[in-house]
PDB file of N, H, CA, C and O in Angstrom:
ATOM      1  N   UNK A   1      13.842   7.374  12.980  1.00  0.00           N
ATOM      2  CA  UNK A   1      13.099   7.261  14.209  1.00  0.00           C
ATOM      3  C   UNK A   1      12.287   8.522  14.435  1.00  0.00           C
ATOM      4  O   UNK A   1      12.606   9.609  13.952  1.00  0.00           O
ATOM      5  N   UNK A   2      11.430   8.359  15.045  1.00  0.00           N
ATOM      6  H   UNK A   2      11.170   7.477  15.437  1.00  0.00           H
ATOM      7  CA  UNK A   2      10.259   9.670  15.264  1.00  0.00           C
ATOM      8  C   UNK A   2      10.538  10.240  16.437  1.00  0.00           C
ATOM      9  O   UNK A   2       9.790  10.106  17.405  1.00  0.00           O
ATOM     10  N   UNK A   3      11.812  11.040  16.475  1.00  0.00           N
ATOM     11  H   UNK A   3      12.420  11.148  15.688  1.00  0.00           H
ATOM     12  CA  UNK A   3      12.144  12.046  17.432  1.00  0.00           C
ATOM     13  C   UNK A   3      11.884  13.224  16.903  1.00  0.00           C
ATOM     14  O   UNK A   3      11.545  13.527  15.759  1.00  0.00           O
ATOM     15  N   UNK A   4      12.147  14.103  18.205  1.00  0.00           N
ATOM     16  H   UNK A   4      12.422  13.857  19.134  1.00  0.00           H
ATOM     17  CA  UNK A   4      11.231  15.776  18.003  1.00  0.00           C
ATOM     18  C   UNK A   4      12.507  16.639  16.439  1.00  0.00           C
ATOM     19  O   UNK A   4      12.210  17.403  15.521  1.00  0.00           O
ATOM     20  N   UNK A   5      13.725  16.068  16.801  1.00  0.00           N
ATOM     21  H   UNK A   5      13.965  15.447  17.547  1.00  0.00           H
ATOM     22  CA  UNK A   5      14.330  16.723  15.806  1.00  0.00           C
ATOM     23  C   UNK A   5      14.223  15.934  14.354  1.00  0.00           C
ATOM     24  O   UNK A   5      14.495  16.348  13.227  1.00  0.00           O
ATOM     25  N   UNK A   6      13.863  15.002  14.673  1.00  0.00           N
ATOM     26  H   UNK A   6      13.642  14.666  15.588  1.00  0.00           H
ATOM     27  CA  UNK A   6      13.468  14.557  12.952  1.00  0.00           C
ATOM     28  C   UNK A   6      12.366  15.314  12.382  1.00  0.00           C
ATOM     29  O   UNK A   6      12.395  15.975  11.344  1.00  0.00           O
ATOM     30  N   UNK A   7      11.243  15.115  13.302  1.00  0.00           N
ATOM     31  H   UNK A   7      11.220  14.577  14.146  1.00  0.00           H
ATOM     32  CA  UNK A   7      10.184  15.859  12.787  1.00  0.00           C
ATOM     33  C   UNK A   7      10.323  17.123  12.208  1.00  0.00           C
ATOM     34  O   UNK A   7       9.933  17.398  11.073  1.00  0.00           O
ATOM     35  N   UNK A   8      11.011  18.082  13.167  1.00  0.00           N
ATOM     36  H   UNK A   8      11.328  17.858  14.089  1.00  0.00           H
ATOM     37  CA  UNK A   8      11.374  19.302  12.745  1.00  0.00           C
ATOM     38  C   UNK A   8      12.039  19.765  11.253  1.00  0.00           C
ATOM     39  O   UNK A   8      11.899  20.810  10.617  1.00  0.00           O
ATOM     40  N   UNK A   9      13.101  18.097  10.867  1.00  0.00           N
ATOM     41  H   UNK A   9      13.214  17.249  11.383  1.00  0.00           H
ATOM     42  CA  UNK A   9      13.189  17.896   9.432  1.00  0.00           C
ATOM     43  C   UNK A   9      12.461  17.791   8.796  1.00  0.00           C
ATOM     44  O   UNK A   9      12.410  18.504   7.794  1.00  0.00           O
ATOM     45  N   UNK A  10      11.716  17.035   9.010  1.00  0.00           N
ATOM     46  H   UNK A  10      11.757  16.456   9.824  1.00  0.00           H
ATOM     47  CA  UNK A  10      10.455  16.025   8.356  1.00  0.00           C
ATOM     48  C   UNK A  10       9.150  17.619   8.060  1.00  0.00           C
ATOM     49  O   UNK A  10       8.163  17.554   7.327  1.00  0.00           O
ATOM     50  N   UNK A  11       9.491  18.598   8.695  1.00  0.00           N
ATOM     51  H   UNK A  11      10.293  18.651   9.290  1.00  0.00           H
ATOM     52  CA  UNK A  11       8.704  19.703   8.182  1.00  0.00           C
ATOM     53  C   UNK A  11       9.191  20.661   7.134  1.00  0.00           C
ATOM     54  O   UNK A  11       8.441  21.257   6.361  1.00  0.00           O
ATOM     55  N   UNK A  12      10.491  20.766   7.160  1.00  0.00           N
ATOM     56  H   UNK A  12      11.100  20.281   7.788  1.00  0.00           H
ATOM     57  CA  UNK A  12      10.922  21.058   6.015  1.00  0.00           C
ATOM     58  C   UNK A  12      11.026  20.568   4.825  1.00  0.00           C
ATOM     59  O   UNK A  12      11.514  21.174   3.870  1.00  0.00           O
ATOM     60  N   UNK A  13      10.288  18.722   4.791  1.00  0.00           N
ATOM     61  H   UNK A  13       9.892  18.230   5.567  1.00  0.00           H
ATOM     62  CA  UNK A  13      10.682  17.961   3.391  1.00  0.00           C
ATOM     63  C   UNK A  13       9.412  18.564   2.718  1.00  0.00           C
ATOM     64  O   UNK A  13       8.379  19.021   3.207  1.00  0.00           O
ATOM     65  N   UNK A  14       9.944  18.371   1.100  1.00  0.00           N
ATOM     66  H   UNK A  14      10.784  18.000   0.703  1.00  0.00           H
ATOM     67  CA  UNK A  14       8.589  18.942   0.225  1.00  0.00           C
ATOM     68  C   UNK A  14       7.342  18.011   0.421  1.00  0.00           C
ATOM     69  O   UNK A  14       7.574  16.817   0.610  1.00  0.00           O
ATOM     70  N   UNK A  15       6.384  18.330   0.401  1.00  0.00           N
ATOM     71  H   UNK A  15       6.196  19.300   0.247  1.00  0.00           H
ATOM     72  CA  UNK A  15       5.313  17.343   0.149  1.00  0.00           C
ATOM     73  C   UNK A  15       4.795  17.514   1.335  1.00  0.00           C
ATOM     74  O   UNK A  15       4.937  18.481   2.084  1.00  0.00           O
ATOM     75  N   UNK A  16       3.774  15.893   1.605  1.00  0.00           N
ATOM     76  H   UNK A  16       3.659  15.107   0.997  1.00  0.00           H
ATOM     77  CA  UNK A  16       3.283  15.699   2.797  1.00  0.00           C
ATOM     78  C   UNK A  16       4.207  14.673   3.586  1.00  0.00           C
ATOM     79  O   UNK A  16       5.226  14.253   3.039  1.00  0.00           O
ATOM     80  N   UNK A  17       3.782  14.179   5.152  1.00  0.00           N
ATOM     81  H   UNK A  17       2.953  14.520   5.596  1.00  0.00           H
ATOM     82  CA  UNK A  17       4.435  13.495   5.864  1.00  0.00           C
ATOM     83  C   UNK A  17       3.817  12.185   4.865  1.00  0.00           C
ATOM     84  O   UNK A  17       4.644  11.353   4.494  1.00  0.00           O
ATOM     85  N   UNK A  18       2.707  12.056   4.540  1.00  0.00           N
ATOM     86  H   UNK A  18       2.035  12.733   4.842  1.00  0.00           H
ATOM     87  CA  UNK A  18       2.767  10.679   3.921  1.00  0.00           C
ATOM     88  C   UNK A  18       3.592  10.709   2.494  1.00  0.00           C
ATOM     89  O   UNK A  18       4.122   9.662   2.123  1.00  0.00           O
ATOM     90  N   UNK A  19       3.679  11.630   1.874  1.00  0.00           N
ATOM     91  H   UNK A  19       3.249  12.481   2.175  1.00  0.00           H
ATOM     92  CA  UNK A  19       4.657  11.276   0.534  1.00  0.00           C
ATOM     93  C   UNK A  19       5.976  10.582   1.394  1.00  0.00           C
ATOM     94  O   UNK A  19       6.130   9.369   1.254  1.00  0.00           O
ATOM     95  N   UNK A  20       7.027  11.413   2.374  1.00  0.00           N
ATOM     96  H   UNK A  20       6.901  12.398   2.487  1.00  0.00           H
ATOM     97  CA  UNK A  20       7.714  10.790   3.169  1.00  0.00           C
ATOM     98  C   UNK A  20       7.667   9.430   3.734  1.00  0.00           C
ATOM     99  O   UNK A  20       8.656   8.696   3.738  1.00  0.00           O
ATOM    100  N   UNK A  21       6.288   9.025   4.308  1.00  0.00           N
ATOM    101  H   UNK A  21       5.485   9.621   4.306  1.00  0.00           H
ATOM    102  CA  UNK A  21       6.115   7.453   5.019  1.00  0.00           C
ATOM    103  C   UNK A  21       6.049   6.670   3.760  1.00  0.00           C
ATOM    104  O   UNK A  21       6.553   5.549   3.841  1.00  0.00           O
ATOM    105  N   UNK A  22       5.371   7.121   2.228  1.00  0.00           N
ATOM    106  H   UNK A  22       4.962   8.031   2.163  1.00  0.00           H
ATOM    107  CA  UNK A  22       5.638   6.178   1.126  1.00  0.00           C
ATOM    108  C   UNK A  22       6.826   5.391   1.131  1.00  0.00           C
ATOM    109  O   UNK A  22       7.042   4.207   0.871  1.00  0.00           O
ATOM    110  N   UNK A  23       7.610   6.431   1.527  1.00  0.00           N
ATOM    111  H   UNK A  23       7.435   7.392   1.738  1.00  0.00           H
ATOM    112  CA  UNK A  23       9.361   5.795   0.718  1.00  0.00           C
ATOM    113  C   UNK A  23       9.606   4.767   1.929  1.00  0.00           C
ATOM    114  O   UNK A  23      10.725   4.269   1.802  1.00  0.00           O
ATOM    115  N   UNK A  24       9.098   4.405   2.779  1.00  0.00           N
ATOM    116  H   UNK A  24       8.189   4.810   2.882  1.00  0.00           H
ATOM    117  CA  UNK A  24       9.595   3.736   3.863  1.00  0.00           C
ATOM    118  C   UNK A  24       8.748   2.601   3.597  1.00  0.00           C
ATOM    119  O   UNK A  24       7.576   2.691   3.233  1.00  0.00           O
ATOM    120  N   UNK A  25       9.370   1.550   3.786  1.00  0.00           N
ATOM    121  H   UNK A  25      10.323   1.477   4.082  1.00  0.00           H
ATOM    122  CA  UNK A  25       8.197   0.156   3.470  1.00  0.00           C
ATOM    123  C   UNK A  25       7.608  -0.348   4.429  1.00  0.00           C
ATOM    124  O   UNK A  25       6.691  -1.169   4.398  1.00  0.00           O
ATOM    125  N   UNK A  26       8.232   0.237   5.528  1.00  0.00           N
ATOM    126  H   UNK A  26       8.977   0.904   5.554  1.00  0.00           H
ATOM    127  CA  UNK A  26       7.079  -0.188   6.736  1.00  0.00           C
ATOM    128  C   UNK A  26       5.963   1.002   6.262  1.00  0.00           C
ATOM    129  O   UNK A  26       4.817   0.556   6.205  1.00  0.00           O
ATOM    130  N   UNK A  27       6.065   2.086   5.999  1.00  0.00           N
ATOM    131  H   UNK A  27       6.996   2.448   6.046  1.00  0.00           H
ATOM    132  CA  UNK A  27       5.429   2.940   5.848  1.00  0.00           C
ATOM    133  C   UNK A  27       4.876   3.734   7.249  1.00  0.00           C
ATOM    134  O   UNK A  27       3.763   4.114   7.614  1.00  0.00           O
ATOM    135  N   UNK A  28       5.878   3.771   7.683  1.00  0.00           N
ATOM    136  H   UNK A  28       6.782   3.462   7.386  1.00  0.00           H
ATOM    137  CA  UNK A  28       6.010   4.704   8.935  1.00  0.00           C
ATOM    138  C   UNK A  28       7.183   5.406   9.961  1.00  0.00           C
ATOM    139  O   UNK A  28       8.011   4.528  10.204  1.00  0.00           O
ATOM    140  N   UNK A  29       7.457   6.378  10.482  1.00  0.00           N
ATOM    141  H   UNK A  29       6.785   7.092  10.284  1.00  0.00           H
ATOM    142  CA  UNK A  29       9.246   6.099  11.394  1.00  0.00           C
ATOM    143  C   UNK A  29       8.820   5.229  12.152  1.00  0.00           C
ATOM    144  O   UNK A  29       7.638   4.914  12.287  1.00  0.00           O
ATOM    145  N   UNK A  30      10.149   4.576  12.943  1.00  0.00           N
ATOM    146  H   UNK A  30      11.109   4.832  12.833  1.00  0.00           H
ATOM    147  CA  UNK A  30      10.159   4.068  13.623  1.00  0.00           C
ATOM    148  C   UNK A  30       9.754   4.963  15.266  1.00  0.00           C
ATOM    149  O   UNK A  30       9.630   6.160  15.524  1.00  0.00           O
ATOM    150  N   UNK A  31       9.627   3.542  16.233  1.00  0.00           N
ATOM    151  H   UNK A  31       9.728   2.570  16.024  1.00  0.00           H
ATOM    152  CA  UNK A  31       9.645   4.475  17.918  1.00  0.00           C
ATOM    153  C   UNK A  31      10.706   3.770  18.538  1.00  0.00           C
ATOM    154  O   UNK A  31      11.292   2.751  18.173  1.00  0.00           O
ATOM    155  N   UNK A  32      10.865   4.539  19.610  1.00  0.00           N
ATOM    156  H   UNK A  32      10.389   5.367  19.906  1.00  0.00           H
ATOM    157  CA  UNK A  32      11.364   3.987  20.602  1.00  0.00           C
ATOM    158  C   UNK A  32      10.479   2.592  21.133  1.00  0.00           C
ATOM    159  O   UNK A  32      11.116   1.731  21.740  1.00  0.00           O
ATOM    160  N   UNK A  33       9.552   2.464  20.982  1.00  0.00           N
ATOM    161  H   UNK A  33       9.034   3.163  20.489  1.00  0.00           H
ATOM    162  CA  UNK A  33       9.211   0.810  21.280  1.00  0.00           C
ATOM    163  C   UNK A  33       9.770   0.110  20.172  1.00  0.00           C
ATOM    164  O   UNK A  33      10.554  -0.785  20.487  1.00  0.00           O
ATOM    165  N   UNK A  34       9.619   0.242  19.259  1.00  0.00           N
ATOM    166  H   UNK A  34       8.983   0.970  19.002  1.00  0.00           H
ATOM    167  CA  UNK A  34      10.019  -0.739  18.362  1.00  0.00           C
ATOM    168  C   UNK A  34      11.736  -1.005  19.072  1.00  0.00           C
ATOM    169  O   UNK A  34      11.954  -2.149  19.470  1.00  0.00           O
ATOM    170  N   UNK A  35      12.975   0.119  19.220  1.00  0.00           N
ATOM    171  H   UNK A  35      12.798   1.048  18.896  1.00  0.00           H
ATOM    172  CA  UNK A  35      14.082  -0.301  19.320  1.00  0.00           C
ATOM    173  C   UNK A  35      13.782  -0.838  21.141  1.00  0.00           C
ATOM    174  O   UNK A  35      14.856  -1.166  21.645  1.00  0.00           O
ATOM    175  N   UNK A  36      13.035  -0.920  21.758  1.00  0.00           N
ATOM    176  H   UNK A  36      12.163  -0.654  21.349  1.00  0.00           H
ATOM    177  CA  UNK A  36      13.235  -1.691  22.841  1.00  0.00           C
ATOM    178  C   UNK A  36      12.537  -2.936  22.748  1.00  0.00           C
ATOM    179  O   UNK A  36      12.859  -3.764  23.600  1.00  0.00           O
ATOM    180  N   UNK A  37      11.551  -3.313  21.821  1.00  0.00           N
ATOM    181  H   UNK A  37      11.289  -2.640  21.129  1.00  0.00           H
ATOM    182  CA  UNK A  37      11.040  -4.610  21.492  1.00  0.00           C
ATOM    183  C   UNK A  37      12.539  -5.188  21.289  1.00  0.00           C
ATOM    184  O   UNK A  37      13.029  -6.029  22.042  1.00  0.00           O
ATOM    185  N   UNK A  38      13.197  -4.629  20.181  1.00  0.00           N
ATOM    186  H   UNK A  38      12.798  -3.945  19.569  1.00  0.00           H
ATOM    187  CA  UNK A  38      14.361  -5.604  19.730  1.00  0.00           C
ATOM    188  C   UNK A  38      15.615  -5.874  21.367  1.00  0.00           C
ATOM    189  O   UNK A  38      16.110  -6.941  21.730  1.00  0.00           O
ATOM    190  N   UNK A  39      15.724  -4.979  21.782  1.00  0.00           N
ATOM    191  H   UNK A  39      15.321  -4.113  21.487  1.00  0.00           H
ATOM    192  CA  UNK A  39      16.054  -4.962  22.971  1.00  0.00           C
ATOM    193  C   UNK A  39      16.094  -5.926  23.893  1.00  0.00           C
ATOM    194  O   UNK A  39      16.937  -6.682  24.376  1.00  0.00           O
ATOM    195  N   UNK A  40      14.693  -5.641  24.034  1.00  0.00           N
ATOM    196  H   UNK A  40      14.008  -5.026  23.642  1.00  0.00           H
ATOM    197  CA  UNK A  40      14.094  -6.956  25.239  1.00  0.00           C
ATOM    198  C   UNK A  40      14.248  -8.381  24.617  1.00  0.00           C
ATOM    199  O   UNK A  40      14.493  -9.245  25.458  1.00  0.00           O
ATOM    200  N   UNK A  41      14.164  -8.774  23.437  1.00  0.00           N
ATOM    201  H   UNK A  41      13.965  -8.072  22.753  1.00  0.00           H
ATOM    202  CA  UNK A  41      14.381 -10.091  22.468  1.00  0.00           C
ATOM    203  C   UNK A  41      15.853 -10.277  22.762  1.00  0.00           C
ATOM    204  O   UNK A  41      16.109 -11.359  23.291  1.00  0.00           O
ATOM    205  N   UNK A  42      17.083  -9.313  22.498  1.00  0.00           N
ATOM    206  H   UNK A  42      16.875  -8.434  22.068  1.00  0.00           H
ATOM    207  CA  UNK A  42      18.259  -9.540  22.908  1.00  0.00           C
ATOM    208  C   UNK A  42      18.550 -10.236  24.384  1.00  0.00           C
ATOM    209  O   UNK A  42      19.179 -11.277  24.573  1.00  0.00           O
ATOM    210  N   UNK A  43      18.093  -9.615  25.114  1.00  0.00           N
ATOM    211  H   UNK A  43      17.582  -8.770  24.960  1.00  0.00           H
ATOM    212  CA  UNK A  43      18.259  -9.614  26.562  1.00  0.00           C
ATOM    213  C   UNK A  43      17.592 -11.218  26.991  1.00  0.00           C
ATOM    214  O   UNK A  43      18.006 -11.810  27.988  1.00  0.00           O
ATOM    215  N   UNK A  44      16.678 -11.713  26.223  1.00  0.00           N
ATOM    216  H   UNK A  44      16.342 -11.232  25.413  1.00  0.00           H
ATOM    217  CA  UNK A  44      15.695 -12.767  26.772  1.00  0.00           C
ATOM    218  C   UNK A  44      16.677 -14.079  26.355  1.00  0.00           C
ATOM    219  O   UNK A  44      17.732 -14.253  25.745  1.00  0.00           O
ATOM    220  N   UNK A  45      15.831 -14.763  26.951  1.00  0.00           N
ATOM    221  H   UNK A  45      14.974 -14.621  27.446  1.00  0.00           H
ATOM    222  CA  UNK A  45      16.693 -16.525  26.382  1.00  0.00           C
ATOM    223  C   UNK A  45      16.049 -16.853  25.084  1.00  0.00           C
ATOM    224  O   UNK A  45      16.390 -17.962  24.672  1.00  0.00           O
ATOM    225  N   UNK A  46      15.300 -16.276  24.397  1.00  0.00           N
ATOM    226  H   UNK A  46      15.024 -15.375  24.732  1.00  0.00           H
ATOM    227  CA  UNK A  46      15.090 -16.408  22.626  1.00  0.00           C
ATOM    228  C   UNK A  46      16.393 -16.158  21.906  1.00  0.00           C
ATOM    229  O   UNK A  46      16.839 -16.767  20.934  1.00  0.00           O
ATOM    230  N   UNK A  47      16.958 -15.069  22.619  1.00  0.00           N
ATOM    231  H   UNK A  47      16.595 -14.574  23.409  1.00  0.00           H
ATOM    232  CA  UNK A  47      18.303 -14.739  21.628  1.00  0.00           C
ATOM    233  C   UNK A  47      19.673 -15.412  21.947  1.00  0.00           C
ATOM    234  O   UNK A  47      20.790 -15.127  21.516  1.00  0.00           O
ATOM    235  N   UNK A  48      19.250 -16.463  22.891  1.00  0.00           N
ATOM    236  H   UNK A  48      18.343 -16.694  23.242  1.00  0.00           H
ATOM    237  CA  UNK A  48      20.499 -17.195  23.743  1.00  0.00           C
ATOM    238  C   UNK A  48      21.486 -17.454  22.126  1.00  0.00           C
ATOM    239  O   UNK A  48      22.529 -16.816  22.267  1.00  0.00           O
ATOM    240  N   UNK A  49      21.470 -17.979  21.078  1.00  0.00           N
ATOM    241  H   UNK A  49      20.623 -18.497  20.964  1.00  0.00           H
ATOM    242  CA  UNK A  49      22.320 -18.237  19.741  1.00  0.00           C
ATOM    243  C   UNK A  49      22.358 -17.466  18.744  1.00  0.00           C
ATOM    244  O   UNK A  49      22.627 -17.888  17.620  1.00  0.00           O
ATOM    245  N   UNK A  50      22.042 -15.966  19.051  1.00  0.00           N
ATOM    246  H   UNK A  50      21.824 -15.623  19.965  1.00  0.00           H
ATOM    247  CA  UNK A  50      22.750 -14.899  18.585  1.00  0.00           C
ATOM    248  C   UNK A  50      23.712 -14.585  19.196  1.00  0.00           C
ATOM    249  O   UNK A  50      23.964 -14.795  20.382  1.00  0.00           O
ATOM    250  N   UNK A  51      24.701 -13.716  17.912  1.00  0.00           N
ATOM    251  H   UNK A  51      24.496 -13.545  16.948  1.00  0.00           H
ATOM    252  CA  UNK A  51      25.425 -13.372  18.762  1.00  0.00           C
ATOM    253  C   UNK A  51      26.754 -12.440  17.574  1.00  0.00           C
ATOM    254  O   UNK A  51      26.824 -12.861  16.420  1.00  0.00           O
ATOM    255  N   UNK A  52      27.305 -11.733  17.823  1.00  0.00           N
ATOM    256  H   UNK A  52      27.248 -11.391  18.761  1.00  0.00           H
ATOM    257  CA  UNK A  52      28.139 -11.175  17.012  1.00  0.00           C
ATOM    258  C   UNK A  52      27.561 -10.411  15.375  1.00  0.00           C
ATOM    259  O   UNK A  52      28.149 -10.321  14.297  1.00  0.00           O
ATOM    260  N   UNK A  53      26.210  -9.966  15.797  1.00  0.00           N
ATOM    261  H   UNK A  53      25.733 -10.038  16.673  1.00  0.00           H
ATOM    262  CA  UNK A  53      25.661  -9.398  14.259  1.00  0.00           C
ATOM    263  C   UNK A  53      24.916  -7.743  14.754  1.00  0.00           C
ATOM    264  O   UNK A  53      24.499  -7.403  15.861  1.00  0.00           O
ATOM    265  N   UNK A  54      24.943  -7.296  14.012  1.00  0.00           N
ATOM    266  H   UNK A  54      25.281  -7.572  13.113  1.00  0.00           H
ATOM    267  CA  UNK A  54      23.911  -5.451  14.025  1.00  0.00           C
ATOM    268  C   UNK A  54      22.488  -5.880  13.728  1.00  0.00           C
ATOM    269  O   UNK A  54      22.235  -5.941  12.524  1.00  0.00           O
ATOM    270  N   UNK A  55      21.652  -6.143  14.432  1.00  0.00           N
ATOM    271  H   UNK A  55      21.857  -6.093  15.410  1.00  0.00           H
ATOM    272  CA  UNK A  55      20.291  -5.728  14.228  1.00  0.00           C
ATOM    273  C   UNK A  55      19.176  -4.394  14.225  1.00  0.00           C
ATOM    274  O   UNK A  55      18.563  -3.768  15.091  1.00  0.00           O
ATOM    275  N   UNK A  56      19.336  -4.334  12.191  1.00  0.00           N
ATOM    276  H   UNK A  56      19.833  -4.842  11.488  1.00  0.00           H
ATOM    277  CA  UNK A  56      18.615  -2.860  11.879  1.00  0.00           C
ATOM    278  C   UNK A  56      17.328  -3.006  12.278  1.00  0.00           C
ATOM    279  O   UNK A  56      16.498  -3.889  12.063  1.00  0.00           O
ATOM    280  N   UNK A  57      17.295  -1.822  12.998  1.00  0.00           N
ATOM    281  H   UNK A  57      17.969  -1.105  13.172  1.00  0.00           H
ATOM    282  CA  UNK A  57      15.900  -1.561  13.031  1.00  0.00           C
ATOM    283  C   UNK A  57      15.456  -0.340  12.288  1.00  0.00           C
ATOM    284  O   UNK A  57      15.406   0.669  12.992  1.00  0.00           O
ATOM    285  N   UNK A  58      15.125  -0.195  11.043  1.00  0.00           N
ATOM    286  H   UNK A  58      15.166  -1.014  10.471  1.00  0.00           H
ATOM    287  CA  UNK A  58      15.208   0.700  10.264  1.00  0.00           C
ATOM    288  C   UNK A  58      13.740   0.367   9.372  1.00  0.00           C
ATOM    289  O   UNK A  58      13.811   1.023   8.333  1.00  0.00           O
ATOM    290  N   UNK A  59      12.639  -0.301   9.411  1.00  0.00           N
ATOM    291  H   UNK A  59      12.580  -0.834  10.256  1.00  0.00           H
ATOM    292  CA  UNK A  59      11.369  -0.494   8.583  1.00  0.00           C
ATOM    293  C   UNK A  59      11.830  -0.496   7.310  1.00  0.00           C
ATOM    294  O   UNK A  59      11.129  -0.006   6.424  1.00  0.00           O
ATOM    295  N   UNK A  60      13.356  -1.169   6.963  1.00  0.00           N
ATOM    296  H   UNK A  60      13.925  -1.566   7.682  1.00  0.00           H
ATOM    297  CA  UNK A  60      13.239  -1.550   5.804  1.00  0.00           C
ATOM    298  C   UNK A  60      14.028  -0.401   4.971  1.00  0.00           C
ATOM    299  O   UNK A  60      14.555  -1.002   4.035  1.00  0.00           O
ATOM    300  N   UNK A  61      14.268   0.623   4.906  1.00  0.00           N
ATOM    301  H   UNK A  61      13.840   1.112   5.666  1.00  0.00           H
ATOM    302  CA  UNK A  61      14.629   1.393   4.204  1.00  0.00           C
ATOM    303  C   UNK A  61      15.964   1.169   3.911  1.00  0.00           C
ATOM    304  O   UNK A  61      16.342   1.885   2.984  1.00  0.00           O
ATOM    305  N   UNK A  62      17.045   0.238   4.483  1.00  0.00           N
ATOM    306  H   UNK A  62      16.738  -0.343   5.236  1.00  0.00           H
ATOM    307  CA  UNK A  62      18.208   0.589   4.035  1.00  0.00           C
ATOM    308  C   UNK A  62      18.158  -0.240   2.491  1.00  0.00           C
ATOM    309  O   UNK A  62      19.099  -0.063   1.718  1.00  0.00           O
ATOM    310  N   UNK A  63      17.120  -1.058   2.135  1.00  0.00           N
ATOM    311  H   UNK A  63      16.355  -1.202   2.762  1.00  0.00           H
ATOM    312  CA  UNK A  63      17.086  -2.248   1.203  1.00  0.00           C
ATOM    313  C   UNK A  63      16.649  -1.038  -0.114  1.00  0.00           C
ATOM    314  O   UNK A  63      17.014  -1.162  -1.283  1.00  0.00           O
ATOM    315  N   UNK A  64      15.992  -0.153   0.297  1.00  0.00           N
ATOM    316  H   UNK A  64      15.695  -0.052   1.246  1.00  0.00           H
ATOM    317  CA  UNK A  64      15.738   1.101  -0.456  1.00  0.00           C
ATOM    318  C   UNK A  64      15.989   1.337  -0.752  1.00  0.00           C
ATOM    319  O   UNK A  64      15.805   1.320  -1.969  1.00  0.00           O
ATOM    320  N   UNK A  65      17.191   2.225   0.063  1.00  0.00           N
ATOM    321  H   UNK A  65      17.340   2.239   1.052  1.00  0.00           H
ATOM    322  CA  UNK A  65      18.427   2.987  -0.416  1.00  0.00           C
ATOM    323  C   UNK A  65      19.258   2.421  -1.117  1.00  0.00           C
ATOM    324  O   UNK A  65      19.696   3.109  -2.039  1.00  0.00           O
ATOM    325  N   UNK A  66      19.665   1.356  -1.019  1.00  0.00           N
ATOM    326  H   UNK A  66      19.310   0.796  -0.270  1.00  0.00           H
ATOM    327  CA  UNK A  66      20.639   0.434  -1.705  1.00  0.00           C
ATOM    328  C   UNK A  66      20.236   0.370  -3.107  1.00  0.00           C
ATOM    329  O   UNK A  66      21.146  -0.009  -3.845  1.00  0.00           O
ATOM    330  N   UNK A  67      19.419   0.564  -3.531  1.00  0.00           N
ATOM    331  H   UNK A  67      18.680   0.872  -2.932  1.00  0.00           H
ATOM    332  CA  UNK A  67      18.243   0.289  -5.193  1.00  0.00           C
ATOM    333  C   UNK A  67      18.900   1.979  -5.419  1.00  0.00           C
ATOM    334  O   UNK A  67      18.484   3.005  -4.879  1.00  0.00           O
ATOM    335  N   UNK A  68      20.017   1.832  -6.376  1.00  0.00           N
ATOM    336  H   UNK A  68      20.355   0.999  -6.814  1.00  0.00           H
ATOM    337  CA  UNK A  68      20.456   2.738  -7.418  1.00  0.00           C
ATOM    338  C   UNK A  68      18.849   3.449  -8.302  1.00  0.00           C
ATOM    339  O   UNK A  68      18.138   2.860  -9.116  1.00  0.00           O
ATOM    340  N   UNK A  69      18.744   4.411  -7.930  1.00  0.00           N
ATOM    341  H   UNK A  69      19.321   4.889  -7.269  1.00  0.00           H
ATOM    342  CA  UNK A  69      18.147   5.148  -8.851  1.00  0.00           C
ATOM    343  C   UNK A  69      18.020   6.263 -10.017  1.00  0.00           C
ATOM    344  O   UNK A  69      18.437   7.351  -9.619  1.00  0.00           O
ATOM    345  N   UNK A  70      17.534   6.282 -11.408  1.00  0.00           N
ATOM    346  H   UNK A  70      17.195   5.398 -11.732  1.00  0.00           H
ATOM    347  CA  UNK A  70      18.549   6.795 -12.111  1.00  0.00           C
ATOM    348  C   UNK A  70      17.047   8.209 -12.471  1.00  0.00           C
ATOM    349  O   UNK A  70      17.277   9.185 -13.184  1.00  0.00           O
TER     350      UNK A  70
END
């Protein structure tokens, strides 16, 4: 997510911020809108037959990480 202390990481990674947004397949951090879009979808009668699951909001990267790299 694109908080002030990520960034502050995100200045210490080698490279540029876009070598960083590469590895992400949304190709960007996330915001705080994005986790209240999902939010407000919970809360509404769209999500009335969900129910008992984790919805990542992560642009994809955990499918990333999971890909063993050698």
């Amino acid at each position: 997510m694109d908080t002030a202390p990520f960034r502050q990481w995100l200045d210490s990674f080698p490279g540029s911020d876009e070598d960083y947004f590469s590895q992400i397949p949304s190709g960007r951090l996330g915001t705080t809108e994005d986790i209240a879009r999902v939010a407000a979808f919970l809360v509404s009668d769209y999500s009335g037959y969900v129910n008992g699951v984790t919805v990542p909001v992560e642009g994809g990267i955990a499918g990333v990480l999971a890909i063993p790299r050698v």
